[in-house]
MOPAC internal coordinates of N, CA, C and O (Angstrom, degrees):
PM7 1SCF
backbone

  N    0.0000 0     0.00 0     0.00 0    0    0    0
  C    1.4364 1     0.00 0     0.00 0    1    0    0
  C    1.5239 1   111.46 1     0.00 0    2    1    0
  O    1.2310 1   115.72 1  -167.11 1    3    2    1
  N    1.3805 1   125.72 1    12.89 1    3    2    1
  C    1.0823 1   114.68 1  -158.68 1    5    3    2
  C    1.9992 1   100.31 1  -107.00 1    6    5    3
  O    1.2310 1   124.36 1   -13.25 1    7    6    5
  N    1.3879 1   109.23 1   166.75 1    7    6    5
  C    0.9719 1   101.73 1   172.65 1    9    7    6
  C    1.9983 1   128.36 1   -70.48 1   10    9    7
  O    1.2310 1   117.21 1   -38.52 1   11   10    9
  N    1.3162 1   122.91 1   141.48 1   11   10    9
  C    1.2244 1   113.09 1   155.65 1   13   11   10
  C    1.6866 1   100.12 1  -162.59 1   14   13   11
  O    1.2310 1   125.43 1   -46.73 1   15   14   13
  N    1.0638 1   107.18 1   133.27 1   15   14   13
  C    1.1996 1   144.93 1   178.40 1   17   15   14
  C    1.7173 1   122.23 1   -52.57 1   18   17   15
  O    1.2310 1   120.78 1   -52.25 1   19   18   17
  N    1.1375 1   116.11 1   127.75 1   19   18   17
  C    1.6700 1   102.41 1  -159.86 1   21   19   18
  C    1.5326 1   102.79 1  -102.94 1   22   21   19
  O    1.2310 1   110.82 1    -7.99 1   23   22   21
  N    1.0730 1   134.86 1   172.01 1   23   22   21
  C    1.4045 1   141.44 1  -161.36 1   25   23   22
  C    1.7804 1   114.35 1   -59.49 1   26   25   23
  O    1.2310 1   124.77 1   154.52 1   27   26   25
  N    1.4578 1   108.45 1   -25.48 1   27   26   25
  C    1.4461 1    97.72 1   174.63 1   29   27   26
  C    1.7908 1   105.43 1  -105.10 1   30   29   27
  O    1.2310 1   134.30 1   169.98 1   31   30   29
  N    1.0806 1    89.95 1   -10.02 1   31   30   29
  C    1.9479 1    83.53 1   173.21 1   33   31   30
  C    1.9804 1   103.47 1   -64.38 1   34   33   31
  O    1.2310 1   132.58 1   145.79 1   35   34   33
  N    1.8333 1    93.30 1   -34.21 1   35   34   33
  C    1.5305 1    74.10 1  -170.63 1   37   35   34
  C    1.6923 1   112.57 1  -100.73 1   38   37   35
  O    1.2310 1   127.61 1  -162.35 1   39   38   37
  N    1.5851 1   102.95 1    17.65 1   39   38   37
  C    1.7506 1   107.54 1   172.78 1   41   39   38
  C    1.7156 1    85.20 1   -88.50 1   42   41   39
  O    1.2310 1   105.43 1   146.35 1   43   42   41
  N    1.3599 1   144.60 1   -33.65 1   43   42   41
  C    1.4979 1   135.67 1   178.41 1   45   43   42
  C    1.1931 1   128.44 1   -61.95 1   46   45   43
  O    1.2310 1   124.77 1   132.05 1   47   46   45
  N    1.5278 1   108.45 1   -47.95 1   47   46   45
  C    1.4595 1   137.72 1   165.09 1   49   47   46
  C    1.8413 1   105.79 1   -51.42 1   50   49   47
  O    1.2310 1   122.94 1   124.97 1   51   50   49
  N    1.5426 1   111.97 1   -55.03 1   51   50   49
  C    1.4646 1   102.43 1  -179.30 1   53   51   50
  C    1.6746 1   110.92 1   -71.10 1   54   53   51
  O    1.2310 1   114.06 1   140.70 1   55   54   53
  N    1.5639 1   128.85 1   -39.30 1   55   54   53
  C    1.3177 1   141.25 1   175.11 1   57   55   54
  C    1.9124 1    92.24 1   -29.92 1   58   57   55
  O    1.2310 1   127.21 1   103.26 1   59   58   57
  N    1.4374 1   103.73 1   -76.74 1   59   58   57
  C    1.2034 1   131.12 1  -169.49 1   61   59   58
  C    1.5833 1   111.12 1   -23.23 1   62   61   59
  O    1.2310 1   129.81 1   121.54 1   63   62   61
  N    1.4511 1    98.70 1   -58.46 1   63   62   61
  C    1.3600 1   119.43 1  -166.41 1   65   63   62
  C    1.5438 1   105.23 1   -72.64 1   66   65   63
  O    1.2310 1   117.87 1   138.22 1   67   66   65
  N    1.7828 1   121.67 1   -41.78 1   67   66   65
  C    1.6378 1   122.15 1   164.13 1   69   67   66
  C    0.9248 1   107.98 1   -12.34 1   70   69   67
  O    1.2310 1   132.24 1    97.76 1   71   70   69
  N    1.8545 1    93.97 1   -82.24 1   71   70   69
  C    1.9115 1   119.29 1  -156.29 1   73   71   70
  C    1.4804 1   100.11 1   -45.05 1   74   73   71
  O    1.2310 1   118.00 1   124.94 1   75   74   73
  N    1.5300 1   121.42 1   -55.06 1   75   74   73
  C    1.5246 1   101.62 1  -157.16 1   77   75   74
  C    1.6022 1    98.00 1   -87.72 1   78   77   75
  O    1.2310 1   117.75 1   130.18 1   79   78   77
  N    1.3906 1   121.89 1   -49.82 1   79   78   77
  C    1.5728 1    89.13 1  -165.58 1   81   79   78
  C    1.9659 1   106.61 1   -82.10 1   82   81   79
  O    1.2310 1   124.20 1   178.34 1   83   82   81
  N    1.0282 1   109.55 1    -1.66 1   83   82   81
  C    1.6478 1    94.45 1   177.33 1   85   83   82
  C    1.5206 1   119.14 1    51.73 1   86   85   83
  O    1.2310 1   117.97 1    35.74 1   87   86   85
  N    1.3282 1   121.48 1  -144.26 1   87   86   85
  C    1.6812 1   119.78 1   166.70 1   89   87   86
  C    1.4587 1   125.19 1   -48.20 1   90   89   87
  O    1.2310 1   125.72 1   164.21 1   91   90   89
  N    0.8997 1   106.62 1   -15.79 1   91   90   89
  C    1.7011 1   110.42 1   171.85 1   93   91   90
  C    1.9081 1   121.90 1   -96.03 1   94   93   91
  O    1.2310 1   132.55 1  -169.95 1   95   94   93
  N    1.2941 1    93.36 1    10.05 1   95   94   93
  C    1.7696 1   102.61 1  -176.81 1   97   95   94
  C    1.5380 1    89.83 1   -77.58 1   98   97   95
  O    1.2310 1    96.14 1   132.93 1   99   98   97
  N    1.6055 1   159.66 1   -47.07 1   99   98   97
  C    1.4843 1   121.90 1  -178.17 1  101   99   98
  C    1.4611 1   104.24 1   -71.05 1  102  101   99
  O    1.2310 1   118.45 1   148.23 1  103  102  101
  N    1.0783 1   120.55 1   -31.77 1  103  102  101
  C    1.7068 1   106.33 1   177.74 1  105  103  102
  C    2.0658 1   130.17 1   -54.80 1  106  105  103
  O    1.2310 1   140.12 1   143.82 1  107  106  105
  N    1.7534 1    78.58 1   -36.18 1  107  106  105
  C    1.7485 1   101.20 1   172.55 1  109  107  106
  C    1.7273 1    86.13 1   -67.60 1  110  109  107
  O    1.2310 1   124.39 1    79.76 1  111  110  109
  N    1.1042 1   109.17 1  -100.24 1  111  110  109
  C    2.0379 1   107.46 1  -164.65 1  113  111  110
  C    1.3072 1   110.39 1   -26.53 1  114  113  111
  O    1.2310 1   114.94 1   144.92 1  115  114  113
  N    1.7936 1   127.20 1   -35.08 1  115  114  113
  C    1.8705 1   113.82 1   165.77 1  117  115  114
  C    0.9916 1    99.43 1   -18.17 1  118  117  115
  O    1.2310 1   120.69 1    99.74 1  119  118  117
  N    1.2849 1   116.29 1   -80.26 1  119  118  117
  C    1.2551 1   127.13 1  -102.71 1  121  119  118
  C    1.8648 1    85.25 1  -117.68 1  122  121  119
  O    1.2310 1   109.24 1   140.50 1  123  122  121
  N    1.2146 1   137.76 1   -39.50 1  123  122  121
  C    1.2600 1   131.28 1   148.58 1  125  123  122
  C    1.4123 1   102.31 1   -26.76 1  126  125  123
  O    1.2310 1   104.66 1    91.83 1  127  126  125
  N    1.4568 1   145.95 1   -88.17 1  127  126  125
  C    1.2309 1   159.89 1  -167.80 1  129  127  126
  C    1.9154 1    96.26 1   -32.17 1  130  129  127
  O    1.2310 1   128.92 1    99.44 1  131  130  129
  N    1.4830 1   100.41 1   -80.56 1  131  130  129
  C    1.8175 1    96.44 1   172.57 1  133  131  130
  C    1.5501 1   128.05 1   -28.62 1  134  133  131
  O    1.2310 1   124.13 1   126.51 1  135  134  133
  N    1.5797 1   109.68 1   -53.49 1  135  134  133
  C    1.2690 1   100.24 1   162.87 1  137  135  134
  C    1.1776 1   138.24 1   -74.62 1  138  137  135
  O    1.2310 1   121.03 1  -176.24 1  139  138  137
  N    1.1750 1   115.63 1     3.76 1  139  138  137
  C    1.7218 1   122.69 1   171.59 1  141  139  138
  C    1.5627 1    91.46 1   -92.19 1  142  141  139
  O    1.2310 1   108.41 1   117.30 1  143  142  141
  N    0.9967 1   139.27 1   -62.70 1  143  142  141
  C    1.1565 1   144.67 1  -174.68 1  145  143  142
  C    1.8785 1   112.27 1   -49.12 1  146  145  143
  O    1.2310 1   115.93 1   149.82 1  147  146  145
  N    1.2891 1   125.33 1   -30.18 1  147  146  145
  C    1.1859 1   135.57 1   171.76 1  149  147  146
  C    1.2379 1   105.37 1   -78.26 1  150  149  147
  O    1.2310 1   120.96 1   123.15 1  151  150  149
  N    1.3946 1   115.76 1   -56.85 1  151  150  149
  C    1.9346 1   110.53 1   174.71 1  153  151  150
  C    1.4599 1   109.12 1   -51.95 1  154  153  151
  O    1.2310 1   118.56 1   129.30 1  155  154  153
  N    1.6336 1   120.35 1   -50.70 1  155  154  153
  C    1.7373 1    93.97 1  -161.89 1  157  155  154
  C    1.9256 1   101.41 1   -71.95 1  158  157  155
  O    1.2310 1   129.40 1   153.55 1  159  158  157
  N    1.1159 1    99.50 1   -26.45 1  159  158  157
  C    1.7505 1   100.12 1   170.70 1  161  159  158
  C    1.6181 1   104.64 1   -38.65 1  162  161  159
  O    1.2310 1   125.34 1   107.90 1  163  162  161
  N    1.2232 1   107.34 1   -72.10 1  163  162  161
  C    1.4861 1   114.31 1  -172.55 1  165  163  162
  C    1.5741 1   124.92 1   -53.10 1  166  165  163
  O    1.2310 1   130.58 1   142.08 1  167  166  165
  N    1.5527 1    97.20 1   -37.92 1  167  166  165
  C    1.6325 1   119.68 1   168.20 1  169  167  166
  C    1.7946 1   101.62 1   -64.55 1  170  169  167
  O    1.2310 1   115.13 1   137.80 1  171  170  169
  N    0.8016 1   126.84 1   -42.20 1  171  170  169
  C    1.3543 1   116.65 1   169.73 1  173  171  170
  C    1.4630 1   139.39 1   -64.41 1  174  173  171
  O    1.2310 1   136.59 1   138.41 1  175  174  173
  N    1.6869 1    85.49 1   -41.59 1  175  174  173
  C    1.4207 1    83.64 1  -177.52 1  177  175  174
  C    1.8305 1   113.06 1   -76.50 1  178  177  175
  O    1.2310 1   118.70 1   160.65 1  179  178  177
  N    1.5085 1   120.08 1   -19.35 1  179  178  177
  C    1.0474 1   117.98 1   164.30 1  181  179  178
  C    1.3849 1   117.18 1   -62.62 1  182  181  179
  O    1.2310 1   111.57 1   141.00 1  183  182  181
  N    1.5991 1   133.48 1   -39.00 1  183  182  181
  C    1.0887 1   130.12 1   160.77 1  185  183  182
  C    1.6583 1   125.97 1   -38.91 1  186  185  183
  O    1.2310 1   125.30 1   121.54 1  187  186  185
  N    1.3266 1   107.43 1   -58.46 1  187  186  185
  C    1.7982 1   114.58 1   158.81 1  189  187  186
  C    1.5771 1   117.61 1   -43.45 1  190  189  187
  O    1.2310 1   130.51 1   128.45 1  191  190  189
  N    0.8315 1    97.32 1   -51.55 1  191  190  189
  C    1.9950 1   108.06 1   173.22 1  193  191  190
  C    1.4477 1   109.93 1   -45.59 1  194  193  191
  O    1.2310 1   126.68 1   113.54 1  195  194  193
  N    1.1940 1   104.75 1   -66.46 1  195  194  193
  C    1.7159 1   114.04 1   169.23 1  197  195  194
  C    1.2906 1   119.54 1   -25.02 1  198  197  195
  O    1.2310 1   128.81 1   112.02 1  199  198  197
  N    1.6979 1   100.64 1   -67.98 1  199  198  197
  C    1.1028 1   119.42 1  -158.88 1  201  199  198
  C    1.5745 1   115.55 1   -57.06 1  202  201  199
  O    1.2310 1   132.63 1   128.44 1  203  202  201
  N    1.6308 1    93.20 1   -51.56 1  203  202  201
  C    1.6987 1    98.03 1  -162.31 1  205  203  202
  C    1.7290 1    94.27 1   -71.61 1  206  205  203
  O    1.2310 1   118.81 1   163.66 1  207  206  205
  N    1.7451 1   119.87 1   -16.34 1  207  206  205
  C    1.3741 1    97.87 1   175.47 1  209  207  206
  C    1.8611 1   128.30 1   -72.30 1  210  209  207
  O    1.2310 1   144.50 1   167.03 1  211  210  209
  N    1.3512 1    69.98 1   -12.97 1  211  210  209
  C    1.8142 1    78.34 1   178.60 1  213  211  210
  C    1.3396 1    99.17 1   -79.00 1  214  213  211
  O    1.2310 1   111.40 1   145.69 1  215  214  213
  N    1.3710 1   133.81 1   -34.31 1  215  214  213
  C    1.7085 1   138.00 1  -144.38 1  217  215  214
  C    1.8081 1    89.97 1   -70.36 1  218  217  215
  O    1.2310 1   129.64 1   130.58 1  219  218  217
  N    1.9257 1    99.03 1   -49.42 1  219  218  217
  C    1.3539 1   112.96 1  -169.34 1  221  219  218
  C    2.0178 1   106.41 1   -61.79 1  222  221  219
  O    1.2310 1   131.60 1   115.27 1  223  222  221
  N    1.2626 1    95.21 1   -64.73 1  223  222  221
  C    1.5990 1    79.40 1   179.09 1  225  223  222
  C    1.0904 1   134.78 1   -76.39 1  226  225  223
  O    1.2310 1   113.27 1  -158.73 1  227  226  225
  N    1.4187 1   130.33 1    21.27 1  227  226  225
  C    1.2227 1   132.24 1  -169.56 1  229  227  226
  C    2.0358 1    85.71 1  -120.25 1  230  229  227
  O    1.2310 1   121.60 1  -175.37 1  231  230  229
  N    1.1866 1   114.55 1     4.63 1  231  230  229
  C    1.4964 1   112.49 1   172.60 1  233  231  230
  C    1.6140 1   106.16 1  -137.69 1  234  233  231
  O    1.2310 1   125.48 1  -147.02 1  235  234  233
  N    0.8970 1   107.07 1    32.98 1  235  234  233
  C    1.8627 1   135.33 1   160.89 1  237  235  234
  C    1.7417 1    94.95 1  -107.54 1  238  237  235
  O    1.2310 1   127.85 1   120.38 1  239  238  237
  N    1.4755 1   102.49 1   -59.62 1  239  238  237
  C    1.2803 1    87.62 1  -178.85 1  241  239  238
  C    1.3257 1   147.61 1   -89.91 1  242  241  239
  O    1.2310 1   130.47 1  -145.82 1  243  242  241
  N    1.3073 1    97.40 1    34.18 1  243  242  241
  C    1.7857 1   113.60 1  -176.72 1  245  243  242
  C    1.2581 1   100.32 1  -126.60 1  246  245  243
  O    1.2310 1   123.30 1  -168.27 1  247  246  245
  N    1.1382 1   111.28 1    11.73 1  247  246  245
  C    1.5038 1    93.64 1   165.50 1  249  247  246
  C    1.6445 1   111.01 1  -121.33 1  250  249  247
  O    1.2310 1   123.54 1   -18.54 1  251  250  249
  N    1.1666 1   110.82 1   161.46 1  251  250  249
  C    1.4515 1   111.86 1  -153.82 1  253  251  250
  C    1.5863 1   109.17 1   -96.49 1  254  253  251
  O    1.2310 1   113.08 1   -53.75 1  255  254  253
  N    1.1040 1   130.69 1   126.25 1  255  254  253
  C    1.5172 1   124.23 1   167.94 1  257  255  254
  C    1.4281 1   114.39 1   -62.04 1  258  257  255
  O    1.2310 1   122.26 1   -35.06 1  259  258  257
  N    1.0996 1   113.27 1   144.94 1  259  258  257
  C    1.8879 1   132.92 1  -159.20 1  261  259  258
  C    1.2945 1    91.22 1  -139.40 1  262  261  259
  O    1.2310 1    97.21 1  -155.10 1  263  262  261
  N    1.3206 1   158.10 1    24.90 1  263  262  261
  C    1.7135 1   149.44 1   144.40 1  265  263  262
  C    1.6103 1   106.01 1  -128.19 1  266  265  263
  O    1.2310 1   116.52 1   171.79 1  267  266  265
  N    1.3033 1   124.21 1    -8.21 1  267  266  265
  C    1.5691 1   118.99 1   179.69 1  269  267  266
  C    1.7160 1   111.32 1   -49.58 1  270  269  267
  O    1.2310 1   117.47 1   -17.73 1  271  270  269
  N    0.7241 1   122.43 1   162.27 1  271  270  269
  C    1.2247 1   138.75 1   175.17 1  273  271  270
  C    1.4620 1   122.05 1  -131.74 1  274  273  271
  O    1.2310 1   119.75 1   -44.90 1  275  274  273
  N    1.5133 1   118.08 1   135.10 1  275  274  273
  C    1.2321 1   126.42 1  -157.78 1  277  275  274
  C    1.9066 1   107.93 1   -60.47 1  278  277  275
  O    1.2310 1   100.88 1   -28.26 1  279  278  277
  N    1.2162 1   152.34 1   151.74 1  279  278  277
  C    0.9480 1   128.15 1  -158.16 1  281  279  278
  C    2.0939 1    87.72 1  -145.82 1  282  281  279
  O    1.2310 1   124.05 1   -61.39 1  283  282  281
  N    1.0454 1   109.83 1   118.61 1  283  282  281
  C    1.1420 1   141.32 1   176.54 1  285  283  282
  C    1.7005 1   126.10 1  -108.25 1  286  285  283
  O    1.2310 1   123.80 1   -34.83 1  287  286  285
  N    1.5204 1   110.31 1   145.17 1  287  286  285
  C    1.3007 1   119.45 1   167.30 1  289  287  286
  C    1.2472 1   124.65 1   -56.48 1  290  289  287
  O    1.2310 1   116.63 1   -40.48 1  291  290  289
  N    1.2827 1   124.01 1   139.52 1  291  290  289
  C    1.8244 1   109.00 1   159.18 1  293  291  290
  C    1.3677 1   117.97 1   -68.93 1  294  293  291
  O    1.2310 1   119.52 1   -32.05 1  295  294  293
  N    1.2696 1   118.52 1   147.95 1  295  294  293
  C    1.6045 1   134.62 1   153.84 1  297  295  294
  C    1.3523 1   138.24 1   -83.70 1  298  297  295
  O    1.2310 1   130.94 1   -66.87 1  299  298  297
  N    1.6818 1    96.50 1   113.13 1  299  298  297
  C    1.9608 1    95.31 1  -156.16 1  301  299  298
  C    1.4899 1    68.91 1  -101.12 1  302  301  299
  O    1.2310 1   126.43 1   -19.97 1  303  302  301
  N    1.8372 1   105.24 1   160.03 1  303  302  301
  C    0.8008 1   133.76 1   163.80 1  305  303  302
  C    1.5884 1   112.26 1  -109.52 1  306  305  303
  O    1.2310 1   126.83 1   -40.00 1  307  306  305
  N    1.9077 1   104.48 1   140.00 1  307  306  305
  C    1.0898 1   114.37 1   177.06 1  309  307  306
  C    1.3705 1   137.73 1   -63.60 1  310  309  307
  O    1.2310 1   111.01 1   -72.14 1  311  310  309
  N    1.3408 1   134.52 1   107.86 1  311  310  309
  C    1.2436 1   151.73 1   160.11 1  313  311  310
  C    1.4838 1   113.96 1    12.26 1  314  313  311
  O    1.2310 1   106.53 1   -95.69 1  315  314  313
  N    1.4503 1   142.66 1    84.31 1  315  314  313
  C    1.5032 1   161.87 1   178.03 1  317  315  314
  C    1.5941 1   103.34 1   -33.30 1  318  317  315
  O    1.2310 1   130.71 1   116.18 1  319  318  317
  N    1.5569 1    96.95 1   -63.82 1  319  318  317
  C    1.2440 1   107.95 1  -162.33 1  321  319  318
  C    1.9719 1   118.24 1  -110.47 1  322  321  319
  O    1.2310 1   122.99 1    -9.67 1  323  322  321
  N    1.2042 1   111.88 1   170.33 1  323  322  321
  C    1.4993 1   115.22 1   179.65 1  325  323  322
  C    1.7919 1   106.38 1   -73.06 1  326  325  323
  O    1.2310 1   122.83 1   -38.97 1  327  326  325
  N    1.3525 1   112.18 1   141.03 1  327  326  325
  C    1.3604 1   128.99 1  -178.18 1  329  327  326
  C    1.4279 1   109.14 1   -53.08 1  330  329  327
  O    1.2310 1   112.11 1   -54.73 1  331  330  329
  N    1.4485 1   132.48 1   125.27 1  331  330  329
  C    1.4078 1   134.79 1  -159.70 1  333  331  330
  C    2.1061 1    87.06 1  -105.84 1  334  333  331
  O    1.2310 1   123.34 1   -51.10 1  335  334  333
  N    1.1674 1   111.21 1   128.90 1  335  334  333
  C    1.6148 1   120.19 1   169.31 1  337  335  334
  C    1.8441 1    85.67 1   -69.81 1  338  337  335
  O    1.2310 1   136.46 1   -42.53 1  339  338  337
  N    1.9115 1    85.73 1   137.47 1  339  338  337
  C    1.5117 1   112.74 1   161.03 1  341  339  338
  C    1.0274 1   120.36 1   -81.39 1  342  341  339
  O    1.2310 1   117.69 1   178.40 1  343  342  341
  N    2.0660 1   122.01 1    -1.60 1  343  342  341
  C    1.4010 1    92.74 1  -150.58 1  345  343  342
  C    1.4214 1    97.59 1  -164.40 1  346  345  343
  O    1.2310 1   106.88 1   -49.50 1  347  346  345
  N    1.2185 1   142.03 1   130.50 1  347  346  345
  C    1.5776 1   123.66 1  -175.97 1  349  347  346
  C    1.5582 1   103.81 1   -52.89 1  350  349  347
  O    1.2310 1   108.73 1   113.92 1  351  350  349
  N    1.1905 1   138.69 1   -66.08 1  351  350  349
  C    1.7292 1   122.02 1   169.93 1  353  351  350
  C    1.2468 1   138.11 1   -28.25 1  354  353  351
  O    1.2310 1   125.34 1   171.74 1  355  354  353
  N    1.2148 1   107.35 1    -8.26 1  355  354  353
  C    1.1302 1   123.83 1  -153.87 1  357  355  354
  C    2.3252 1    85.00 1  -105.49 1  358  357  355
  O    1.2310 1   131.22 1   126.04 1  359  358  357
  N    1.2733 1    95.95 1   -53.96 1  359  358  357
  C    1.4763 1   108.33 1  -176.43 1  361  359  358
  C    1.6801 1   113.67 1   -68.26 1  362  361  359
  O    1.2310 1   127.18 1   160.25 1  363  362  361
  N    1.7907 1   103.78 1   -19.75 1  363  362  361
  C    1.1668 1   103.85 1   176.62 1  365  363  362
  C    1.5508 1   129.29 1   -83.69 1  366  365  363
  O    1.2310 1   114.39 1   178.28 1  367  366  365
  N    0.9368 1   128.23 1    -1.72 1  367  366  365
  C    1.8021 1   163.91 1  -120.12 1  369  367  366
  C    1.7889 1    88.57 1  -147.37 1  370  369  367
  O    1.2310 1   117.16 1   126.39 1  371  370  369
  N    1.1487 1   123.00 1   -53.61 1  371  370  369
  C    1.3981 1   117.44 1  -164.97 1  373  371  370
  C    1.8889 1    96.31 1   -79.52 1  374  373  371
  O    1.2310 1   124.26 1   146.14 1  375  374  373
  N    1.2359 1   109.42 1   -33.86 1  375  374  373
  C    1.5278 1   115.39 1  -160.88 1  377  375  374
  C    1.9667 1   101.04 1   -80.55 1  378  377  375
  O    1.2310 1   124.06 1   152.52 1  379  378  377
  N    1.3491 1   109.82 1   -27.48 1  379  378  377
  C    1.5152 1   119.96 1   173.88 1  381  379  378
  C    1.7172 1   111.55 1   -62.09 1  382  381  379
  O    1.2310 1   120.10 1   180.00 1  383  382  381

């Protein structure tokens, strides 16, 4: 599905490119070429970055903690006494 261009798109595409840059079209593609060449540089080296960060935490996490401590809920204790109303509405509602 992707695009690519068939043999006279790119005899139009090069026409194109003549007219405007003229004598300066190998200097334009230099330097076109360098910056493709600087992006996948850069695209890579972020790729390496990735990588070794995954390499690192994925060997953080195979190793086992030896001081953790078991980690548990608190324990409420159940209510002694009957629920005291906050509020005269509150007392009026029970008496209805």
């Amino acid at each position: 599905m992707g695009f690519s261009p068939g043999p006279m798109e790119l005899i139009i595409i090069g026409m194109i490119a003549l007219l405007l840059f003229g004598k300066r079209l190998p200097e334009v593609a230099r330097s076109l070429g360098k910056g493709i060449v600087e992006f996948k540089k850069g695209v890579s080296g972020i790729e390496d970055e990735v990588r070794s960060a995954a390499n690192t935490s994925s060997s953080y996490r195979s190793q086992p903690a030896s001081d953790t401590q078991k980690v548990t809920a608190p324990k409420f204790e159940p209510p002694t006494s009957e629920p005291v109303a906050a509020s005269g509405a509150a007392q009026s509602e029970k008496s209805e």
